[in-house]
C-alpha positions as CSV (number, residue, x, y, z in Angstrom):
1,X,-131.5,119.4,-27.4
2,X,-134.5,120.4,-29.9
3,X,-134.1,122.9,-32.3
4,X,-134.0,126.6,-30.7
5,X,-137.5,127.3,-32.9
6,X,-139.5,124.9,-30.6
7,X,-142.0,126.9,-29.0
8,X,-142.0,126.9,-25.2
9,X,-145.2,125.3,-23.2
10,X,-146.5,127.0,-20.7
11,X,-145.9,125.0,-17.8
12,X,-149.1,124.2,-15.5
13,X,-149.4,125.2,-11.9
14,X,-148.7,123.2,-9.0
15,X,-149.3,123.7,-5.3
16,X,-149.5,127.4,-6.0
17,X,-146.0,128.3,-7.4
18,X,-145.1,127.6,-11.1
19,X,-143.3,124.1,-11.2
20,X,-140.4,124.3,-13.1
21,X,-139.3,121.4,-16.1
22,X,-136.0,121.6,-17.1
23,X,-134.7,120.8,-20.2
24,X,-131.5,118.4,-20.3
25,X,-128.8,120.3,-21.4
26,X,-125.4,118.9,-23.1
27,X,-122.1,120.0,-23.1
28,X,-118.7,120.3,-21.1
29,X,-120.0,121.7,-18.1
30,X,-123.2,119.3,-17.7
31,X,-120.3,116.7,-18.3
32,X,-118.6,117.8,-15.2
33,X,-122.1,118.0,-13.4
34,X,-122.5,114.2,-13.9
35,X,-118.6,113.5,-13.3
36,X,-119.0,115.1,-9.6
37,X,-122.4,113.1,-9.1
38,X,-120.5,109.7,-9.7
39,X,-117.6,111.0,-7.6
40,X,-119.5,112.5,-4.9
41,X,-121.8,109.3,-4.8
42,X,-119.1,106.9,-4.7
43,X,-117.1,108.1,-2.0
44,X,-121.0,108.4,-0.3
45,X,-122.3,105.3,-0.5
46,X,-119.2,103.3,-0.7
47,X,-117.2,104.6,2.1
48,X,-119.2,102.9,4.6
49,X,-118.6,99.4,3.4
50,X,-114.6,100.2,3.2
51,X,-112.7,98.0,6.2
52,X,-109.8,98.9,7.7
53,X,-107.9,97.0,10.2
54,X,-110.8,94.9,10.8
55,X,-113.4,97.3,11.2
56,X,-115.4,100.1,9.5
57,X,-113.1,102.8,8.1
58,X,-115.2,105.6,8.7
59,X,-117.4,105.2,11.6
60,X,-119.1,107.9,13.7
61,X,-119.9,105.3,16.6
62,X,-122.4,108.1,19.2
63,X,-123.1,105.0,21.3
64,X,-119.5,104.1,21.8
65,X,-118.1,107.9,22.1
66,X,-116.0,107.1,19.1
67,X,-115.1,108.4,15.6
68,X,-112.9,106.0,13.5
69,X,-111.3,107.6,10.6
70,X,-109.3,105.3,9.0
71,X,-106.4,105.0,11.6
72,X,-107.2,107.6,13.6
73,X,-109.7,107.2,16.5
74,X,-111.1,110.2,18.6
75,X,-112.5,110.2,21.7
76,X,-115.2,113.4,22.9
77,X,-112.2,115.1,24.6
78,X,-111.0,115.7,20.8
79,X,-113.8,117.9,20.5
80,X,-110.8,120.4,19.2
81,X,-110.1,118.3,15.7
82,X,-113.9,118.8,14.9
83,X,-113.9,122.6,15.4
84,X,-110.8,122.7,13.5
85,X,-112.6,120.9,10.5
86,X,-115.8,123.1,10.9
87,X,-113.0,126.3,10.7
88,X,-111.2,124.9,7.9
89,X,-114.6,123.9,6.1
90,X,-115.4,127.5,6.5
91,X,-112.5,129.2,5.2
92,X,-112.7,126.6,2.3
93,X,-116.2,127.8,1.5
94,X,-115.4,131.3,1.4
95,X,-112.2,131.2,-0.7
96,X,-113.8,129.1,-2.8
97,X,-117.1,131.6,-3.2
98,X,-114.8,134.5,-3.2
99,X,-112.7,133.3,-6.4
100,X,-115.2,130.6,-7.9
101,X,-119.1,132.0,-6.9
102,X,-121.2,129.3,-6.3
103,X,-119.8,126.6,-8.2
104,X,-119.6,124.5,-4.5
105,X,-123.7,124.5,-5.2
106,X,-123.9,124.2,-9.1
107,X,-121.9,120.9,-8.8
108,X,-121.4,118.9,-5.6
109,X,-124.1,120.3,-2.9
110,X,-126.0,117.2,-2.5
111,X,-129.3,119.3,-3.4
112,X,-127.9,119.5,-6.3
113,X,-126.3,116.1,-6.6
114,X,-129.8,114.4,-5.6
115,X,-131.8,116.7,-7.7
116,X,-130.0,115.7,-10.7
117,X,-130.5,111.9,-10.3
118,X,-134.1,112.6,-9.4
119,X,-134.4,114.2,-12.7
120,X,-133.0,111.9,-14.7
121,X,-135.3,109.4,-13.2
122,X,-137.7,111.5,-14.0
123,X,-137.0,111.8,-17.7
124,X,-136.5,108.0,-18.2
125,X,-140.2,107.7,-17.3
126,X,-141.9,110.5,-18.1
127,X,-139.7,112.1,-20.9
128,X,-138.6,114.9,-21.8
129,X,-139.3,118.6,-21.1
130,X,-142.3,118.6,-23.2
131,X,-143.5,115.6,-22.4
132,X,-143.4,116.1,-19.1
133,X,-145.3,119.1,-19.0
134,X,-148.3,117.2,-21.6
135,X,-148.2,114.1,-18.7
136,X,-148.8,117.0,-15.8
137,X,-151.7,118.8,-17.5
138,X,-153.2,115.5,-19.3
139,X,-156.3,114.0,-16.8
140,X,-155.3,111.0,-14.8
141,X,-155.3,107.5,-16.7
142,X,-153.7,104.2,-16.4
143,X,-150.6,105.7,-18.4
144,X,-150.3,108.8,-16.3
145,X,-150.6,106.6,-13.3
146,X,-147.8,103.9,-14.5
147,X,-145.4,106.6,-15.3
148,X,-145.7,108.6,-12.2
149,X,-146.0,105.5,-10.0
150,X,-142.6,103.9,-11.7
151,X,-140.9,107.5,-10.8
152,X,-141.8,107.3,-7.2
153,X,-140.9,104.0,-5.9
154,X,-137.4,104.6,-7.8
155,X,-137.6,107.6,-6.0
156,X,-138.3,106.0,-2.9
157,X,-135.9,103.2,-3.1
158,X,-133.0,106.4,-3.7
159,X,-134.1,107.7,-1.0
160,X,-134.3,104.3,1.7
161,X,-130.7,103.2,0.4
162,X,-129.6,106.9,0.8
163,X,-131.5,106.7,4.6
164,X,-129.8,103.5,5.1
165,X,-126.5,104.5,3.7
166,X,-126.7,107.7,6.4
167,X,-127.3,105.4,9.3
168,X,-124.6,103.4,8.2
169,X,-122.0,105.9,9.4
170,X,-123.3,105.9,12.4
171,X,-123.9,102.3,13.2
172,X,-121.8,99.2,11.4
173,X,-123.0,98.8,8.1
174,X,-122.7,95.3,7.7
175,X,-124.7,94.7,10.7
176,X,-127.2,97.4,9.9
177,X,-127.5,95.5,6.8
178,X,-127.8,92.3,8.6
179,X,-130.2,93.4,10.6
180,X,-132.7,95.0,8.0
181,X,-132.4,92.0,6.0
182,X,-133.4,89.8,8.9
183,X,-136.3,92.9,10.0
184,X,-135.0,93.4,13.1
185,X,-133.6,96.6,12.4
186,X,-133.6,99.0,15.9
187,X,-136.3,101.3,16.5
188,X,-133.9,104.5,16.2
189,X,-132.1,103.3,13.3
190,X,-135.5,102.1,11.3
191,X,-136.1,106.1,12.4
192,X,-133.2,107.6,10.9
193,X,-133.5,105.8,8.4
194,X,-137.3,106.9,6.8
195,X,-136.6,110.1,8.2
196,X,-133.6,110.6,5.9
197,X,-135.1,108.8,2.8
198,X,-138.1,111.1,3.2
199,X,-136.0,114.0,3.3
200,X,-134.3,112.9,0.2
201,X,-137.9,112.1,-1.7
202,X,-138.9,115.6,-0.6
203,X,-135.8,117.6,-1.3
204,X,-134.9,116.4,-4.4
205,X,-138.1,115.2,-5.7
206,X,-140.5,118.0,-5.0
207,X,-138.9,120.9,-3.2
208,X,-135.9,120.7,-5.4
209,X,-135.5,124.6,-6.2
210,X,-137.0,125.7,-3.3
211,X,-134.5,124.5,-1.1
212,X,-131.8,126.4,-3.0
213,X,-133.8,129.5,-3.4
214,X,-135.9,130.1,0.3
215,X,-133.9,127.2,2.8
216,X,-130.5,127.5,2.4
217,X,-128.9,130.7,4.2
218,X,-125.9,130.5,1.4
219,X,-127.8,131.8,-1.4
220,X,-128.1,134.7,1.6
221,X,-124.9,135.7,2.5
222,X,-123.1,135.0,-0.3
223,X,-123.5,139.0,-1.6
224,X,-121.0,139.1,1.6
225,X,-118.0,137.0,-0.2
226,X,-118.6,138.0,-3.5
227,X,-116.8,141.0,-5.4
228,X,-116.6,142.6,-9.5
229,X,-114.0,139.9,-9.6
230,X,-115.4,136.6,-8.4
231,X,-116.3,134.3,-10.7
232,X,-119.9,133.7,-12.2
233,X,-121.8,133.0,-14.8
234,X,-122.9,136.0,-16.8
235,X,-124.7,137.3,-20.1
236,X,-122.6,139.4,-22.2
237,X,-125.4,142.3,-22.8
238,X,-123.7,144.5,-25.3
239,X,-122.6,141.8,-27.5
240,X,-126.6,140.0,-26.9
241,X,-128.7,142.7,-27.1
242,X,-130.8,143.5,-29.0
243,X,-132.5,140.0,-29.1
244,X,-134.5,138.7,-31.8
245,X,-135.7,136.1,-33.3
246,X,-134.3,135.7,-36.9
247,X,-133.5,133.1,-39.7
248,X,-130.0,131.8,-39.7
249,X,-129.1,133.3,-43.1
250,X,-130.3,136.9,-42.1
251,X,-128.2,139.7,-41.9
252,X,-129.1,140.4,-38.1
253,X,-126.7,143.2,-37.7
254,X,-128.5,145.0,-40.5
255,X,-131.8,145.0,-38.9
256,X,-130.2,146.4,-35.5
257,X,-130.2,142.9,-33.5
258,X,-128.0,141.1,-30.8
259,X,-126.6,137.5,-30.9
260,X,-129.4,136.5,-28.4
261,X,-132.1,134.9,-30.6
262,X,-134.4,134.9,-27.5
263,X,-135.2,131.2,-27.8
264,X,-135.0,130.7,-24.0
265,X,-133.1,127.9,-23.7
266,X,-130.8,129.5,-21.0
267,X,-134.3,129.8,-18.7
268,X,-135.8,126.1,-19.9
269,X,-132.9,124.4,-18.9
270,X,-132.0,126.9,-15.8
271,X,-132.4,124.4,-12.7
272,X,-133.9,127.0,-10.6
273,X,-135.9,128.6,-13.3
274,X,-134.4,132.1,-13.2
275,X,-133.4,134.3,-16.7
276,X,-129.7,134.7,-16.4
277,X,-130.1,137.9,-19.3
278,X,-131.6,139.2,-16.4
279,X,-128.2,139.6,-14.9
280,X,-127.0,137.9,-11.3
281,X,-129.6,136.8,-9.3
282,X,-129.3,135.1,-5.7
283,X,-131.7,132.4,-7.0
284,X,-128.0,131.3,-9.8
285,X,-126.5,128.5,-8.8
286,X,-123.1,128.4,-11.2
287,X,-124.7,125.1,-12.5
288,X,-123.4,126.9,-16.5
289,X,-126.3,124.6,-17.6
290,X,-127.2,127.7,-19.5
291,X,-123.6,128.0,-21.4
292,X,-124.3,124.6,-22.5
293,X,-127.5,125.8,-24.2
294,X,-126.4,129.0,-25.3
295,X,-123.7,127.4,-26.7
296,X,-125.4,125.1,-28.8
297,X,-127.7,127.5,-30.2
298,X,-124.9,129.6,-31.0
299,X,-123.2,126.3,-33.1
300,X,-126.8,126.6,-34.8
301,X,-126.6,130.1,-36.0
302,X,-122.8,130.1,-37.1
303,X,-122.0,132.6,-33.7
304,X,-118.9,133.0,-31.7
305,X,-119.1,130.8,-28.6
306,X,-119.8,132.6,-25.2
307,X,-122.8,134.5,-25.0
308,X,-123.4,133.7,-21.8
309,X,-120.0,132.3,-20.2
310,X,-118.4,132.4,-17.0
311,X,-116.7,135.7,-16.3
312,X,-116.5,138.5,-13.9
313,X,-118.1,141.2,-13.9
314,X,-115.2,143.6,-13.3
315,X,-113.5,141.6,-17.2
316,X,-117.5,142.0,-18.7
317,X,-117.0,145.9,-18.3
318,X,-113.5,146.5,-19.0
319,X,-113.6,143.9,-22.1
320,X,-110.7,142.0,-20.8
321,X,-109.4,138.7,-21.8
322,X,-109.0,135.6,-20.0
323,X,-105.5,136.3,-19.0
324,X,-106.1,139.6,-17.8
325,X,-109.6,138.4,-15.3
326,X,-107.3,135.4,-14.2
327,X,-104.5,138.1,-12.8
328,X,-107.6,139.4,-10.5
329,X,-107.6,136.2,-8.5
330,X,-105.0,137.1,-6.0
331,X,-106.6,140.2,-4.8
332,X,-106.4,140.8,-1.0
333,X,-109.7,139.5,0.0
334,X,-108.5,135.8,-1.4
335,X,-105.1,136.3,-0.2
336,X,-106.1,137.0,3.5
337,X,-108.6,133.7,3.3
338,X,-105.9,131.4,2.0
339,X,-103.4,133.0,4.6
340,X,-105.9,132.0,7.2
341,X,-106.8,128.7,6.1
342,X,-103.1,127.9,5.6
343,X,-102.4,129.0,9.0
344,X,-105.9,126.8,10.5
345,X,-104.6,123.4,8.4
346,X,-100.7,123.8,9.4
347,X,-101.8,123.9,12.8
348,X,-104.5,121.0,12.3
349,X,-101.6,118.7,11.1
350,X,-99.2,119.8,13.4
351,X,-101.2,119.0,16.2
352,X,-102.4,115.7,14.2
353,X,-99.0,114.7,14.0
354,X,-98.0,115.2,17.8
355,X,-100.9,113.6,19.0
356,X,-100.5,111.2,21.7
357,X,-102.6,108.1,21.8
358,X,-103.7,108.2,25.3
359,X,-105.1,110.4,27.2
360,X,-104.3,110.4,31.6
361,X,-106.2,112.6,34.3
362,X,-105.2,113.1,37.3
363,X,-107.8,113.4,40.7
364,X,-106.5,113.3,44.0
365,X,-108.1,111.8,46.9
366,X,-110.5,114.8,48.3
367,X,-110.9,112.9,51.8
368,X,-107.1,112.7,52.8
369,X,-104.9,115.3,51.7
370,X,-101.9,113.8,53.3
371,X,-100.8,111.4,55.8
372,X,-98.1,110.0,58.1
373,X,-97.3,106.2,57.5
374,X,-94.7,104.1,58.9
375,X,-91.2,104.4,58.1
376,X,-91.0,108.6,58.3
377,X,-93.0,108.8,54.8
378,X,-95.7,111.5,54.1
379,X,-98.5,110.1,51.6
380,X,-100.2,111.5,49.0
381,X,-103.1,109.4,47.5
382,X,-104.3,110.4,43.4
383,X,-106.6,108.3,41.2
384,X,-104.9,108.0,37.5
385,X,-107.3,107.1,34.8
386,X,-105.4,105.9,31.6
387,X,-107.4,105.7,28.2
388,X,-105.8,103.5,25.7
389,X,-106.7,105.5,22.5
390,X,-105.3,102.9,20.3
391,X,-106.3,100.1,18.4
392,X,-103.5,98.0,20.1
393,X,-102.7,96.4,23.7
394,X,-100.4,98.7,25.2
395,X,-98.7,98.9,28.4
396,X,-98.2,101.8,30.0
397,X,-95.4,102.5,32.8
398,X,-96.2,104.9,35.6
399,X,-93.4,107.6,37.0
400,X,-93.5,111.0,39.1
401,X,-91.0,113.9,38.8
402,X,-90.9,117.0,41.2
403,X,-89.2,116.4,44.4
404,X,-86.7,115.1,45.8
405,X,-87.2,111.2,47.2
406,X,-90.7,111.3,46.1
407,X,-92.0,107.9,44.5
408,X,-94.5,105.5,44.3
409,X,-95.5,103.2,47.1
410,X,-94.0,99.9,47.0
411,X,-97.3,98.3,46.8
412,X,-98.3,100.3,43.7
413,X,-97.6,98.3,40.6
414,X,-95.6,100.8,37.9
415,X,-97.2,99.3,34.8
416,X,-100.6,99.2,33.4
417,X,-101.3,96.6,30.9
418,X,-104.9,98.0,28.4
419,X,-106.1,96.4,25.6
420,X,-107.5,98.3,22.7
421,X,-109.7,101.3,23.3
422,X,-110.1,100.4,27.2
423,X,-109.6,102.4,30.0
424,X,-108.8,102.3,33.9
425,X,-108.8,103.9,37.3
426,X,-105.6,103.2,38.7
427,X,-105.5,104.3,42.5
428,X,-101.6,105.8,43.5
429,X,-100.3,106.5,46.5
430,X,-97.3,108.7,46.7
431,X,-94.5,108.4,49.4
432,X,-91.6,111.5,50.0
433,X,-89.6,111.4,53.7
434,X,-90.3,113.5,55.9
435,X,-88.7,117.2,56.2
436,X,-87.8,116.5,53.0
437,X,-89.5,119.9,51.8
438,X,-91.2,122.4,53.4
439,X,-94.8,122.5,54.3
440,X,-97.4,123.5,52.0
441,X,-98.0,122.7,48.1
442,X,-95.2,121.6,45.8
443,X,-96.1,120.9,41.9
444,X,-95.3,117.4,40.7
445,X,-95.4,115.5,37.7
446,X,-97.1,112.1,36.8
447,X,-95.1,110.9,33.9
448,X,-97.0,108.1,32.3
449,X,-95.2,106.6,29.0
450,X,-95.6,103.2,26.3
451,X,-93.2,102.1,23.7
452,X,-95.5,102.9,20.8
453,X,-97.6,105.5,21.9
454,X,-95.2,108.3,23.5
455,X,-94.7,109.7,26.9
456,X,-97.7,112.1,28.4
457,X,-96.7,114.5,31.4
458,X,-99.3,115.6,33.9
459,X,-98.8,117.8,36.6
460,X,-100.9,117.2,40.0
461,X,-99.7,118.8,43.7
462,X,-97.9,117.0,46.3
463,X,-99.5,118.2,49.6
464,X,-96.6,118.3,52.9
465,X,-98.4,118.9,56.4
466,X,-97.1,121.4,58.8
């Protein structure tokens, strides 16, 4: 970082709003920053190419109406297991807001994440803050043009692998990449895949703030999770104020002045370009890229860390310690969200866990109800359809429960034999003597079962003629 004395440029305009330059920040927090965009990108763009059993390990297949996750395979029928994720995703977001602010943004929303690489691009061409700013307002020339056309096409590659990357949940990787390579890449993937590399040129190369400040709705609602004791990054205003500038050797409590210098490093490296002295603004994202400055202007001048630090408002007020804000975390608005996320992910597992590989429905024949056949039996015809949810050959034995003497007919063959992820329409007659029950409509049970995948019960109606 230069030295807090630099004075600030006035940045030029562009596209009618003030374009925003920030200055690279160091410290702990900006370390985290970078630690989540290696983490974050890694599990992104590497997930994809991880195999399992064979085949993709995470695979969102639309075409084939299957999601592979590792070992588990769902089928659209498990529409359940996604709304349970949504629910869980949501509970998650609002604990963590409610304790934590909007540290979800500040470090691992891919805005963010995307922005940050962008930037750093950015820099390595163009340089730094106020260099930046110089190559904007200079007129165009060959070295203005070199810079800015070096930026863009490693924005633009970003962007394609990112695109490519996207489809690649969606569609094998390895013969999405096959296919690119070979350019004959499907017309909906090619789609998908400019479509999402422009979206991350535009987002995180242009829009960048803009997104965070006037499209995304969480920046809106938050005021609804957040409380005097959530989390968030805050100017200390009676220990700042009065700012001024002064020399380091000054006695600035003798001439009536704050520990705030009022060298604006908090705004110049603020992401969305916001004053944080101004005091919590929906525009803050918890990035604590301003702590980092603050705090190295503070090393500077011989001050006490923590300036600008992340507190609550409720410990600001009342002066307390770190202890004392920490004991403010399990307050009843956090304790009925983790209750109900407990609750939502217990039942998620649980129902995870006694999952049954298969799936069997049940439709009986519409155009004969029942019939006599020889031999004194009354027949009941049902279409079973087995789905072999598994990645294995399985074979599946077929058996009915409900009344007394009822049983398959002897031509129907009691075991099913399905490969991996296939299906069938078994047709199944049903025979029960006659006058063995009354007329009318008994309940039965279709009890289909294989050695590795469990048992499955469904219940159907056995139809007796008067």
């Amino acid at each position: 970082m230069s030295n807090a004395s630099t004075p600030a440029l006035k940045p030029p305009r562009d596209a009618g709003r003030r374009k925003i330059y920030p200055r690279t920040a160091k410290g702990i927090y900006t370390r985290w920053r970078w630690f989540f965009v290696f983490a974050t990108q890694l599990f992104y763009y590497g997930m994809p190419w991880l195999q399992w059993g064979g085949r993709q390990a995470m695979l969102f297949d639309i075409e084939a109406r299957r999601f592979y996750i590792f070992g588990l395979v769902l089928y659209p029928q498990d529409v359940f297991y996604l709304t349970a994720l949504l629910i869980i995703s949501a509970l998650l977001l609002f604990l963590f807001t409610a304790v934590a602010g909007r540290q979800w943004c500040g470090y691992t929303c891919p805005q963010t994440v995307y922005t940050e690489i962008f930037l750093w691009v950015e820099e390595k061409f163009e340089g730094n803050r106020a260099q930046r700013m110089k190559l904007d307002a200079s007129p165009l020339s060959w070295n203005k043009l070199r810079r800015k056309a070096g930026k863009h096409l490693v924005w633009i590659a970003i962007g394609l692998w990112t695109g490519f990357t996207f489809v690649g949940y969606f569609t094998p990787i390895r013969a999405l990449a096959a296919d690119v390579l070979a350019l004959s890449v499907g017309s909906w993937s090619l789609f998908w895949i400019l479509f999402y590399g422009f979206a991350t040129w535009g987002n995180a190369g242009f829009m960048r703030e803009q997104v965070c400040k006037y499209m995304c709705p969480y920046a809106r609602f938050q005021g609804a999770m957040f409380d005097r004791d959530t989390l968030i990054v805050t100017y200390v205003k009676s220990r700042g104020e009065q700012r001024g500038k002064r020399s380091k050797t000054a006695d600035y409590k003798a001439q009536g002045l704050g520990d705030c210098i009022d060298c604006t490093m908090c705004v110049q490296v603020c992401p969305t370009g916001i004053d944080i002295r101004d005091g919590l603004q929906y525009e803050c994202i918890s990035c604590a890229a301003c702590i980092d400055a603050c705090n190295d202007v503070m090393d500077l001048m011989g001050y006490p860390r923590g300036l600008i630090r992340y507190s609550t408002e409720a410990a600001i007020d009342k002066g307390w310690n770190t202890r004392q804000m920490l004991r403010r975390v399990l307050r009843p608005r956090v304790l009925v969200y983790s209750t109900v996320l407990a609750v939502a992910v217990v039942a998620l597992v649980v129902s995870l866990a006694l999952r049954t590989p298969f799936k069997v429905d049940i439709i009986r024949d519409r155009v004969t109800l029942a019939r006599l056949v020889k031999g004194g039996q009354i027949e009941n015809v049902y279409r079973l359809h087995i789905q072999n949810a598994t990645e294995h050959e399985q074979t599946f034995t077929l058996a009915v429960q409900g009344l007394p003497g009822l049983a398959l007919a002897e031509d129907v063959q009691p075991r099913v034999v399905l490969g991996p992820e296939q299906s069938a329409s078994v047709p199944v007659q049903l025979h029960l003597p006659v006058d063995t029950v009354a007329p009318g409509s008994h309940r039965i049970h279709f009890v289909v079962s294989a050695p590795a995948a469990g048992t499955v019960s469904e219940k159907s109606v056995f139809i007796v003629p008067r």
